[in-house]
Structures are given as structure tokens and as C-alpha cells.
C-alpha positions as YAML, in Angstrom:
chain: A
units: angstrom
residues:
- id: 1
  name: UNK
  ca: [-15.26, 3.37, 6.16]
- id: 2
  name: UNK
  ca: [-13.73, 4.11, 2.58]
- id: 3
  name: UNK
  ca: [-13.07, 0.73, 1.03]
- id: 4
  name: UNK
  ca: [-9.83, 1.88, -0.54]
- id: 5
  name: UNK
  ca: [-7.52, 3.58, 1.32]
- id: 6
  name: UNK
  ca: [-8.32, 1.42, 4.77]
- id: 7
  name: UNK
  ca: [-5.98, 0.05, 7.33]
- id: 8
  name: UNK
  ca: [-5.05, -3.50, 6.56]
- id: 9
  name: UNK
  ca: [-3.04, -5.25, 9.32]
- id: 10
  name: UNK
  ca: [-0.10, -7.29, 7.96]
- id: 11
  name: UNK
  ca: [-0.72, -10.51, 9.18]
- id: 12
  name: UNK
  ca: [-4.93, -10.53, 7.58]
- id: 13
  name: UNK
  ca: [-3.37, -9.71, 3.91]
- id: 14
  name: UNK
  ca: [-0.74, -12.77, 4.69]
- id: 15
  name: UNK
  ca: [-3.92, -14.62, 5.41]
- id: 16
  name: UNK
  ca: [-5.76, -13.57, 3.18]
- id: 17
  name: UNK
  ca: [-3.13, -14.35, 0.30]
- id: 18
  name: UNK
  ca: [-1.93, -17.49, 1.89]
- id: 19
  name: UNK
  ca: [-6.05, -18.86, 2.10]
- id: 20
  name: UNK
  ca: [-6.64, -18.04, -1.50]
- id: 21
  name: UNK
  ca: [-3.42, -18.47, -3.00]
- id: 22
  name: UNK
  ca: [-4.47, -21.01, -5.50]
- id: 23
  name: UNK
  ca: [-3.46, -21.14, -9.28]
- id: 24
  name: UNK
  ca: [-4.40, -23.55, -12.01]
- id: 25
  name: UNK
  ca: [-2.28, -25.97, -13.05]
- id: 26
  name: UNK
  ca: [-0.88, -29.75, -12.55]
- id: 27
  name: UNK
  ca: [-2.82, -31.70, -9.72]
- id: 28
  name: UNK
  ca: [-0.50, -31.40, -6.89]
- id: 29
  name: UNK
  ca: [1.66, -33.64, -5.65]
- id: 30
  name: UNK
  ca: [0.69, -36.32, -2.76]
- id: 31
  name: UNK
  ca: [1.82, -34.76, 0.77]
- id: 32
  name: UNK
  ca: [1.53, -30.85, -0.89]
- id: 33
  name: UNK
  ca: [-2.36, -29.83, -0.32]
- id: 34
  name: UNK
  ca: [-1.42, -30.49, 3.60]
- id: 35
  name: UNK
  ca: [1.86, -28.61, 3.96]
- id: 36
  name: UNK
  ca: [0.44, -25.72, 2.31]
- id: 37
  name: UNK
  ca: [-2.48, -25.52, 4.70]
- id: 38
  name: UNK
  ca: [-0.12, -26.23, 7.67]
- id: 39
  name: UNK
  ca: [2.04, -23.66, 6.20]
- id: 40
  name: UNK
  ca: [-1.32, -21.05, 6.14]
- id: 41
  name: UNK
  ca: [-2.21, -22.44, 9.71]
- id: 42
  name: UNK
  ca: [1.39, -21.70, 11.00]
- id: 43
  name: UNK
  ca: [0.98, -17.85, 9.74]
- id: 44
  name: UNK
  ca: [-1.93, -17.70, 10.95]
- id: 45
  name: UNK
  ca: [-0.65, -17.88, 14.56]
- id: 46
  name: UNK
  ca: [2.50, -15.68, 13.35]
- id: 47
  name: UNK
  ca: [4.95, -18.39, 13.33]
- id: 48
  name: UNK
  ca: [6.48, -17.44, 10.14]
- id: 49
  name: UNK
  ca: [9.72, -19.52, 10.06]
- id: 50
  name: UNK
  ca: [7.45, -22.48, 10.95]
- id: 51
  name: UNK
  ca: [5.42, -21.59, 7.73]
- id: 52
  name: UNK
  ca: [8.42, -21.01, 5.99]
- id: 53
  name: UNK
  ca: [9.99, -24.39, 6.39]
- id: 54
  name: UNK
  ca: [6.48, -25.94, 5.71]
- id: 55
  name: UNK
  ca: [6.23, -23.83, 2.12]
- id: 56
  name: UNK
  ca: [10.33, -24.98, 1.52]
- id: 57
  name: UNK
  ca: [9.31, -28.44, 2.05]
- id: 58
  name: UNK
  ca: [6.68, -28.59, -0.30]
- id: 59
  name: UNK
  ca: [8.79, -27.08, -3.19]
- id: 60
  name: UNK
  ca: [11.15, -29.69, -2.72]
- id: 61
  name: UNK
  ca: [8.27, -32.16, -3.27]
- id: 62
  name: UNK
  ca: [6.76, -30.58, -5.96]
- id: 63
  name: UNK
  ca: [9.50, -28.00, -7.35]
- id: 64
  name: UNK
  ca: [7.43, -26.58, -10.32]
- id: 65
  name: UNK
  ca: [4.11, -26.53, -7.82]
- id: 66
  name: UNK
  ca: [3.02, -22.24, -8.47]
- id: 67
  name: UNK
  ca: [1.17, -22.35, -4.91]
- id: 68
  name: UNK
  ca: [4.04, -23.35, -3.01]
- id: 69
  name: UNK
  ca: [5.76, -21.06, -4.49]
- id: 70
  name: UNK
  ca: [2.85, -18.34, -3.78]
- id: 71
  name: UNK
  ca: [3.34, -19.45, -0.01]
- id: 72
  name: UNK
  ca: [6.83, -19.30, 0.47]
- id: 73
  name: UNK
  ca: [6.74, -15.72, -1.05]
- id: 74
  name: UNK
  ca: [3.88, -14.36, 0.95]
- id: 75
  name: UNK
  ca: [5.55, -15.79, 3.93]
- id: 76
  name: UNK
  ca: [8.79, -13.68, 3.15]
- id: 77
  name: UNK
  ca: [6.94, -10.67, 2.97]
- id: 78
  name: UNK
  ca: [5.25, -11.00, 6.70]
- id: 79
  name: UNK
  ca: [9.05, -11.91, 8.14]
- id: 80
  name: UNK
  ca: [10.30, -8.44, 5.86]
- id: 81
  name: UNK
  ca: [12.50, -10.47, 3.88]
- id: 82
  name: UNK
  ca: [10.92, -8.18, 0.74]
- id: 83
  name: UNK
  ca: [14.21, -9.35, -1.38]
- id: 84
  name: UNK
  ca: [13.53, -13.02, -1.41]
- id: 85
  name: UNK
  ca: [9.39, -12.59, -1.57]
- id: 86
  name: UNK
  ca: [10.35, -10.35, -4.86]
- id: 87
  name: UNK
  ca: [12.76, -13.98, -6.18]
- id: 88
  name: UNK
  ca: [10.41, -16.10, -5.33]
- id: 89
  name: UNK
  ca: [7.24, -13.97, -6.85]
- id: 90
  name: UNK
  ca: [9.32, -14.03, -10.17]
- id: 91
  name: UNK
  ca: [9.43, -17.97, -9.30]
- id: 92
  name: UNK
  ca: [5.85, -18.06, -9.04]
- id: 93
  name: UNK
  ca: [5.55, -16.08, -12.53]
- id: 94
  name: UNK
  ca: [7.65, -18.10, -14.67]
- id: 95
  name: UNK
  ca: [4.90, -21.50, -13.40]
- id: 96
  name: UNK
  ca: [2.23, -19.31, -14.14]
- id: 97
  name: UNK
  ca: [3.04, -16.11, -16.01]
- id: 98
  name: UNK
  ca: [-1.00, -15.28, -16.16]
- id: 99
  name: UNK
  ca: [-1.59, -14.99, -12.54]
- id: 100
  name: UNK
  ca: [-2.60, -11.61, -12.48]
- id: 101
  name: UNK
  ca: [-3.00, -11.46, -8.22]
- id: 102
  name: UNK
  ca: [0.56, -12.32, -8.08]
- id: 103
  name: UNK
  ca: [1.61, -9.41, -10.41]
- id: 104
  name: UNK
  ca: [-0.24, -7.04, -7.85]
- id: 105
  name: UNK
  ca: [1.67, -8.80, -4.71]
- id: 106
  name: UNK
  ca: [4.99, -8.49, -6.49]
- id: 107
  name: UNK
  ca: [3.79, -4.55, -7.19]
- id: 108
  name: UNK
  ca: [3.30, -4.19, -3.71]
- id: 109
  name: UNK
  ca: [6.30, -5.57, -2.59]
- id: 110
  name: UNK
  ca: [8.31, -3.42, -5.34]
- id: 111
  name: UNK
  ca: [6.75, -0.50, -4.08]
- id: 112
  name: UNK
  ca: [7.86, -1.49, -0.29]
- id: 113
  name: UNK
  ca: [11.42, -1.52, -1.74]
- id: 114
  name: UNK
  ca: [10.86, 1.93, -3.00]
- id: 115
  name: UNK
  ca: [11.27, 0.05, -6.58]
- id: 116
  name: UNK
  ca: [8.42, 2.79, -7.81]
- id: 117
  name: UNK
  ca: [9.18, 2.13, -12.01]
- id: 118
  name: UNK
  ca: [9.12, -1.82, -10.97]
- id: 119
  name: UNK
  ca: [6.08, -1.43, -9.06]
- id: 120
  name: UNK
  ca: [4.19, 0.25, -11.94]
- id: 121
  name: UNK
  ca: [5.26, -2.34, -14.46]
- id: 122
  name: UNK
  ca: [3.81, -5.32, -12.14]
- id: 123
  name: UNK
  ca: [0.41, -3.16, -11.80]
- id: 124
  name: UNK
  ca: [0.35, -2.48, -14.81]
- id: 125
  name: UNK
  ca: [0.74, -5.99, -15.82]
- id: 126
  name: UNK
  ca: [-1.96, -7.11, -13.66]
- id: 127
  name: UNK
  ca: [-4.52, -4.58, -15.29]
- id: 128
  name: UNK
  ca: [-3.58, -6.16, -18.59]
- id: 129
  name: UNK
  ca: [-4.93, -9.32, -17.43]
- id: 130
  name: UNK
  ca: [-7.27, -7.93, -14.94]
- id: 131
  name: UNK
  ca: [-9.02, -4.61, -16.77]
- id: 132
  name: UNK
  ca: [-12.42, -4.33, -14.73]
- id: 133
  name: UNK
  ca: [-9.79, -3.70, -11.73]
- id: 134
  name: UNK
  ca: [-8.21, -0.44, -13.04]
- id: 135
  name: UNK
  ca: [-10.94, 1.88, -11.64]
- id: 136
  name: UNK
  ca: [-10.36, 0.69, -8.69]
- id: 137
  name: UNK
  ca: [-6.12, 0.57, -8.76]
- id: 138
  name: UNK
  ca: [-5.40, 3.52, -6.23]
- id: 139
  name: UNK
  ca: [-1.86, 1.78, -5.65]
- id: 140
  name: UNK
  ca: [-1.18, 2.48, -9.17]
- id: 141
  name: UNK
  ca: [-1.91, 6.49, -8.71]
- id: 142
  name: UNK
  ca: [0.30, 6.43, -5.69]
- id: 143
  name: UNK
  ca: [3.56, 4.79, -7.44]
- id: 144
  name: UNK
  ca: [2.41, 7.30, -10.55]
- id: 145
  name: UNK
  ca: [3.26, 10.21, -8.21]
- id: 146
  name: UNK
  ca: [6.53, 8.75, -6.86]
- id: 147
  name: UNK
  ca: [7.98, 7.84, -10.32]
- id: 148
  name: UNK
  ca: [6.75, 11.80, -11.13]
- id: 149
  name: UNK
  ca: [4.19, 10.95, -13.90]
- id: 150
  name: UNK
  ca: [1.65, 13.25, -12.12]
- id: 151
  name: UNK
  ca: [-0.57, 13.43, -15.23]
- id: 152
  name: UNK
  ca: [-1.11, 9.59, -14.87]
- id: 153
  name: UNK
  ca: [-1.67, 9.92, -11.26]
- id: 154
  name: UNK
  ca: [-3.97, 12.56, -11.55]
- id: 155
  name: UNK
  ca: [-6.05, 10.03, -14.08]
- id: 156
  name: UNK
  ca: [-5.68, 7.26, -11.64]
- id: 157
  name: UNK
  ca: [-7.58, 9.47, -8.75]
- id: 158
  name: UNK
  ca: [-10.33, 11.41, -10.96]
- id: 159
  name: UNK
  ca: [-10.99, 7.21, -12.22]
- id: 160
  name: UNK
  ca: [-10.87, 5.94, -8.70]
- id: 161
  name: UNK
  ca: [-13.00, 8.66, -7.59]
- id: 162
  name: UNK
  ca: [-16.01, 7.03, -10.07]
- id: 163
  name: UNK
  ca: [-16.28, 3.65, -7.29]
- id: 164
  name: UNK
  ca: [-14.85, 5.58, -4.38]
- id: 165
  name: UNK
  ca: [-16.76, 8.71, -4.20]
- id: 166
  name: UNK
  ca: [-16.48, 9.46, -0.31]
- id: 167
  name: UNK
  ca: [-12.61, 9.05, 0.53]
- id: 168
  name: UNK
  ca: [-10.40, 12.01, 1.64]
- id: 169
  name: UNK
  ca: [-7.45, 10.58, 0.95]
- id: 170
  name: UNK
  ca: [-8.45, 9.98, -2.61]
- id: 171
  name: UNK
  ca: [-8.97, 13.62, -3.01]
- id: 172
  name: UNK
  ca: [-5.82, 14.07, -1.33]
- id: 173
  name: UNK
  ca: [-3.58, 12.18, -3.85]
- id: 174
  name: UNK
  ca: [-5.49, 14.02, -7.00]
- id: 175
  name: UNK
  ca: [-4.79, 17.30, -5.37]
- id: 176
  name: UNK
  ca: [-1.45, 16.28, -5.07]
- id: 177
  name: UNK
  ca: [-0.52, 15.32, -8.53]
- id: 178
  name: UNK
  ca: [-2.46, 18.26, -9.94]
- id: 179
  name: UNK
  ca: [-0.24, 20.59, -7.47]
- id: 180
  name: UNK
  ca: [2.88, 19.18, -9.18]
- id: 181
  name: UNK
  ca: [1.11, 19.91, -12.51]
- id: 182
  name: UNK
  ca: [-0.33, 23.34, -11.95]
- id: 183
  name: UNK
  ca: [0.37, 24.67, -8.42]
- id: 184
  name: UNK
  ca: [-0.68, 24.75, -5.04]
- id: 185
  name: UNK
  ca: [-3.74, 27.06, -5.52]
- id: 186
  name: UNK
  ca: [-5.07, 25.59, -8.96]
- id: 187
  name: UNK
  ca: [-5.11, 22.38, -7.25]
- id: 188
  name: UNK
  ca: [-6.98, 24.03, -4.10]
- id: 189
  name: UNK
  ca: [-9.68, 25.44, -6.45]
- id: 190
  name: UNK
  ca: [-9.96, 21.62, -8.03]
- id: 191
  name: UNK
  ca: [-9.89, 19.43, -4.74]
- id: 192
  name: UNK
  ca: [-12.09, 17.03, -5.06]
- id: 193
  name: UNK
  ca: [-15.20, 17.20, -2.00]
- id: 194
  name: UNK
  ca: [-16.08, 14.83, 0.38]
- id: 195
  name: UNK
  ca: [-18.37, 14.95, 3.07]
- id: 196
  name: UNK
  ca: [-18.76, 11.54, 4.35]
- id: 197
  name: UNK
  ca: [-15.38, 10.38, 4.95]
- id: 198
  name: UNK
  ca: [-15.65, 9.97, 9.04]
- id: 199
  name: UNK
  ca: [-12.80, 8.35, 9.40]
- id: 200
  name: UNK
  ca: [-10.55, 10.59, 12.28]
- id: 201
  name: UNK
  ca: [-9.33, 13.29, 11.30]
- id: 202
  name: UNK
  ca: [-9.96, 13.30, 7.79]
- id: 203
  name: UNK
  ca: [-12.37, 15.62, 7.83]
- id: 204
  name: UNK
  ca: [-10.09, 17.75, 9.27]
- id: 205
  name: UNK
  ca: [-7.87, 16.60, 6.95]
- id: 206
  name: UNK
  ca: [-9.96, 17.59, 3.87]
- id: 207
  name: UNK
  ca: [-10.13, 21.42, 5.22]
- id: 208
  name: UNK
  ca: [-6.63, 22.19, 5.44]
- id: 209
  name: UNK
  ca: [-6.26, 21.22, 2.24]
- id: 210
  name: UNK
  ca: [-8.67, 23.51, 1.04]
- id: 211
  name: UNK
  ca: [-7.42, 26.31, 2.87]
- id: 212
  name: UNK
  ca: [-10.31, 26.78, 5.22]
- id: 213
  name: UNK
  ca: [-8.70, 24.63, 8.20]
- id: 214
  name: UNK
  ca: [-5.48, 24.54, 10.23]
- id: 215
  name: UNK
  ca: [-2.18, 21.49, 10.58]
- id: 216
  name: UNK
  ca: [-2.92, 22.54, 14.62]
- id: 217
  name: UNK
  ca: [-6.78, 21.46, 14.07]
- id: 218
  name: UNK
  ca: [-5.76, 18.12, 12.31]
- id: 219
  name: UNK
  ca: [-3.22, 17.27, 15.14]
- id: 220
  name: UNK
  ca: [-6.15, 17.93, 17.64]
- id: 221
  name: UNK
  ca: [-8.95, 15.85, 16.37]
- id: 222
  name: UNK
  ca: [-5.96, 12.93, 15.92]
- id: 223
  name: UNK
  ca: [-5.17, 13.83, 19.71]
- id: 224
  name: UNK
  ca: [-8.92, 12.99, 20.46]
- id: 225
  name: UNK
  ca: [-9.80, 10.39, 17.91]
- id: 226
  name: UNK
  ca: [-11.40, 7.19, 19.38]
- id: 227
  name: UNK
  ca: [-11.49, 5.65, 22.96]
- id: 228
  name: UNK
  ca: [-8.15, 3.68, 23.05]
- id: 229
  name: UNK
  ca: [-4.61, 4.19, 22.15]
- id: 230
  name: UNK
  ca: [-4.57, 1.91, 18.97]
- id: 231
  name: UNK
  ca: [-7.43, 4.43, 17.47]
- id: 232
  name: UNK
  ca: [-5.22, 7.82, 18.29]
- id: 233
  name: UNK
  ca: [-1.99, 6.15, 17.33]
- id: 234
  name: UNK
  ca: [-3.74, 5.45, 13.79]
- id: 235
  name: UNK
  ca: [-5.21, 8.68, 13.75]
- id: 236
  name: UNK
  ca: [-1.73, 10.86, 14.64]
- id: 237
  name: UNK
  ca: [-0.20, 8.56, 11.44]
- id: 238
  name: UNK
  ca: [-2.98, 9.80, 9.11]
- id: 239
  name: UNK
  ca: [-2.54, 13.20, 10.82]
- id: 240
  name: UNK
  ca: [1.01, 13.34, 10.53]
- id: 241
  name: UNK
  ca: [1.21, 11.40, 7.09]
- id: 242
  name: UNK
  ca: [-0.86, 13.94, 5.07]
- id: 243
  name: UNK
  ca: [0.67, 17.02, 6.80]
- id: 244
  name: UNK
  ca: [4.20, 16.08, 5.52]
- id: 245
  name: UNK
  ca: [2.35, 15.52, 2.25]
- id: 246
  name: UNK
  ca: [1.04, 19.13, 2.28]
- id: 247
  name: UNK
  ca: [3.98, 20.48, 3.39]
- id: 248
  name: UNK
  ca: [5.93, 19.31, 0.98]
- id: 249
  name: UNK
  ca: [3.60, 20.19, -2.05]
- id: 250
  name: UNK
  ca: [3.68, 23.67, -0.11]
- id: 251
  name: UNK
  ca: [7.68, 23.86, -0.25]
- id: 252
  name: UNK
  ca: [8.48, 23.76, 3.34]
- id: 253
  name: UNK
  ca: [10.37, 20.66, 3.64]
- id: 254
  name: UNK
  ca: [11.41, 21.51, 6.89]
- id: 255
  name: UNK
  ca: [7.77, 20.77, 7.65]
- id: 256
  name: UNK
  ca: [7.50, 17.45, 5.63]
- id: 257
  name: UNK
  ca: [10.18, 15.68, 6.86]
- id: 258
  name: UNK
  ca: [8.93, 16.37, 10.26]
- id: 259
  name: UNK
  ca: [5.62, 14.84, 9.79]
- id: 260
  name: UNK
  ca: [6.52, 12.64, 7.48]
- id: 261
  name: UNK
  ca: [9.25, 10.90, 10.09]
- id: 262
  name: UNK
  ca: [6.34, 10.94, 12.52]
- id: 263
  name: UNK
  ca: [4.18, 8.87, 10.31]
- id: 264
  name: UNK
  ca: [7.30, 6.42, 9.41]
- id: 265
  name: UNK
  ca: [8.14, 5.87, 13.01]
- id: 266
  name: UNK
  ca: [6.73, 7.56, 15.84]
- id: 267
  name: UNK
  ca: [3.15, 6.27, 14.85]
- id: 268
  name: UNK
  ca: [4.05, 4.07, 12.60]
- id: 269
  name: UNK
  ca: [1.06, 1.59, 11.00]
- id: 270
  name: UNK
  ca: [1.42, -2.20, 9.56]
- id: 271
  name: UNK
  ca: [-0.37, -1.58, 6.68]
- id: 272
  name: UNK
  ca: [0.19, -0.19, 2.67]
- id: 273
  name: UNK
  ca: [-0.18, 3.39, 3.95]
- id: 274
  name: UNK
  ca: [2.61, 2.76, 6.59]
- id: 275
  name: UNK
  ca: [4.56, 1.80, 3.64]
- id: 276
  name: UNK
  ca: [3.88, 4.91, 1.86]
- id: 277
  name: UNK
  ca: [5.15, 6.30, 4.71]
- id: 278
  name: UNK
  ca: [8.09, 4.50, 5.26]
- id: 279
  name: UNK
  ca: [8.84, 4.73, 1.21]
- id: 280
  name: UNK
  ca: [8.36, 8.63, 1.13]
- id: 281
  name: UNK
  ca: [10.91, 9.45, 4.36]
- id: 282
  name: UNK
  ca: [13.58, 6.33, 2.37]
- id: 283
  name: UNK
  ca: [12.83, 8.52, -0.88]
- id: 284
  name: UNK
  ca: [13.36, 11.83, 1.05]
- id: 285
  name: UNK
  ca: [16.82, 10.58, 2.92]
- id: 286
  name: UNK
  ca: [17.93, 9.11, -0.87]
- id: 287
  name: UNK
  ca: [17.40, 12.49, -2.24]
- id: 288
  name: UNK
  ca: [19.27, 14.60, 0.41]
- id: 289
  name: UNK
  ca: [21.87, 12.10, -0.46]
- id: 290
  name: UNK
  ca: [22.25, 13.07, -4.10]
...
């Protein structure tokens, strides 16, 4: 499986943060170390206000302590309070404004919020102080084609493509920043191949976008993906996610929002390309709005 673009279940990144969520500075105070791993142990087993009271109570013991800080905000994000986790990521930043890792959180969490400018300052920030990263930064290239800098997001894909060379989706997200740029059929000639994405139905995925395959052939590999219900619901989101993403650099919104509001909620996913999901459909309904 593509190492970029892969389903990451909300509670493992909370983990994952939460177990590693260490930054330099004062030796913490007596009674912290513990409350923090309690706090980790408690979100481990999804009890988030547990963890939550656990991070609070080691902020009021050590109030200028960055990892409690780190903890309370990851913990925000897994309950959806994305608000707060953004407060108390600035918290975290103003202990330790060089901790690059909590730059990319805050991105994430901006980009959640459909705060797309805010999202590319905090990446962008975090490639500052982390520059080996920015071949790798396919978040980045997605906010780039939100905000409308498609040039940049076309950069951020051909770069990505260097230490990612077998992922659909990556080719996806270049051909659709170069459609914005120069049209549906330029960007058709320039799509990027892949043959050994096997992820389901990318393949499948891959053709229609260069014109040799069919939405009705993506929707039926999807339909057939895997041998339980968990692998065809994540294959009808992928399905569904990059049709409305076709359709829409097509011009048939009628189309996109379909598929689009069948990748935000009938088939919705727990992981950053759910979000995208989620964002694009909140992005769609703000601009119908206007």
C-alpha cells in the first residue's frame, strides 16, 4: 500500500501523537510524567474526557509544561472539539515555538476547519524547521488546491511523486491542479502513470481519469472490493471521493456534489481523506451560499 495517501484511523494518530508527544524543555514537574501516560492510556481505550481531565490536571501542576499541553490538544481533536485543540496548539507553540510536529498537527486541524490559508501557513512553518520533509508534504499540495494556488499544488505532487512513485491518488491531485491551470484534456495527456497502486479501485480509478475507463466501472470494482463490509465501505469513499473530484474539474457539479456527499457521509472514513471529504462538500455548501 502507498505510504502517503493511506487510511489512518483516528484514534492510532491520537496514539500515535499522544506516545511521542515529547518536547524539550524544563524537567517536569513531580506527579506530571504519570498523568500524561494515564492521560495516553485513557485514549488509548477511547475514554477521551477521562484523558482530558488527566491532561487538565497536569497543566495545573505544571502550567508552562509544552507536553501537557501537546496532550490536552491532541485529546480535543479525537472528541472533535477542533476549536479548543487549535487554542491549545497555539498554547503549546508559545512553550516551544520550534516544535515543528506540532506546527503540522495544528495544519491538520486548520485544514479540518476548512481554515485552508491557516493550514498552509502551519505547514509551511513546519517545513521551515523540518526541510528533508517537504518531498514528502502531500497535505501541503492538497490545501494548495483549496486556497486555488494550483501552480504550487501542481509542484507539491510532481515533488511528492520523486518518494511516492506508485500512488493513484498522487497522480490524481497533480492532474487536478494542472486541469485548473490548463484544462481538462492537457491535464489528461500529462497524468501521471501508475501501475502498482492495488489498492481497490484505484486502478480503476487511474483509467477514468485518463479517459480510457468509466465512473460505472469505478463504482463496480468498489461494489466488489475486499471480503467484508469495512473494505467496500472504504472502497465506495475512494470511489465516490475521486468521482466528485472529476466531476467537478469536468464542470458537472451536479455530478460532484453527488459523489462528493457520498464520500462525506454515506461512506464516510475517520481518517485525513475523510476530512478532505468532509472539507470539500463544507467548501461546496459555503460557496452556493455566496
Amino acid at each position: 500500500m502507498p505510504t502517503s495517501m493511506k487510511t489512518r484511523p483516528a484514534i492510532l494518530v491520537v496514539l500515535a501523537a499522544l506516545a511521542c508527544a515529547c518536547v524539550n524543555g524544563p524537567a517536569a514537574e513531580p506527579g506530571v510524567p504519570e498523568l500524561l501516560k494515564q492521560a495516553q492510556e485513557a485514549a488509548a481505550r477511547g475514554r477521551h474526557d477521562e484523558a482530558l481531565t488527566l491532561a487538565d490536571k497536569a497543566i495545573q501542576l505544571a502550567p508552562k509544561d509544552a507536553n501537557a499541553h501537546i496532550a490536552r490538544a491532541r485529546t480535543l481533536v479525537a472528541k472533535g472539539d477542533l476549536a479548543g485543540a487549535i487554542k491549545s496548539f497555539g498554547r503549546v507553540l508559545e512553550l516551544a515555538p520550534n516544535a515543528a510536529v506540532v506546527y503540522q498537527w495544528r495544519g491538520e486541524t486548520n485544514f479540518k476547519l476548512g481554515r485552508i490559508k491557516e493550514s498552509i501557513a502551519d505547514f509551511d512553518q513546519f517545513l521551515r524547521l523540518e526541510p528533508s520533509r517537504e518531498p514528502h508534504h502531500w497535505q501541503r499540495g492538497i490545501s494548495y488546491y483549496y486556497a486555488g494556488r494550483f501552480a504550487d499544488g501542481k509542484r507539491q505532487f510532481e515533488t511528492h511523486q520523486t518518494v511516492n512513485p506508485q500512488d493513484v491518488e498522487n497522480a490524481v491531485w497533480h492532474f487536478l491542479c494542472n486541469a485548473r491551470l490548463n484544462g481538462l484534456e492537457p491535464a489528461r495527456k500529462d497524468l501521471i502513470p501508475i501501475s502498482g497502486d492495488t489498492r481497490v479501485p484505484m486502478k480503476e480509478v487511474q483509467a477514468h481519469f485518463a479517459g480510457k475507463g468509466t465512473a460505472a466501472q469505478v463504482l463496480a470494482a468498489a461494489d466488489a472490493a475486499g471480503k467484508t463490509d469495512a473494505d467496500r465501505r472504504g472502497a465506495r469513499f475512494y470511489a465516490h471521493l475521486y468521482l466528485g473530484l472529476y466531476f467537478e474539474a469536468a464542470g458537472d457539479a451536479k455530478k460532484a456534489r453527488e459523489h462528493i456527499e457520498k464520500a462525506a457521509k454515506d461512506f464516510s472514513e475517520p481518517h485525513y481523506m475523510g476530512d478532505v471529504a468532509r472539507v470539500h462538500l463544507q467548501l461546496m455548501n459555503r460557496l452556493e451560499k455566496k
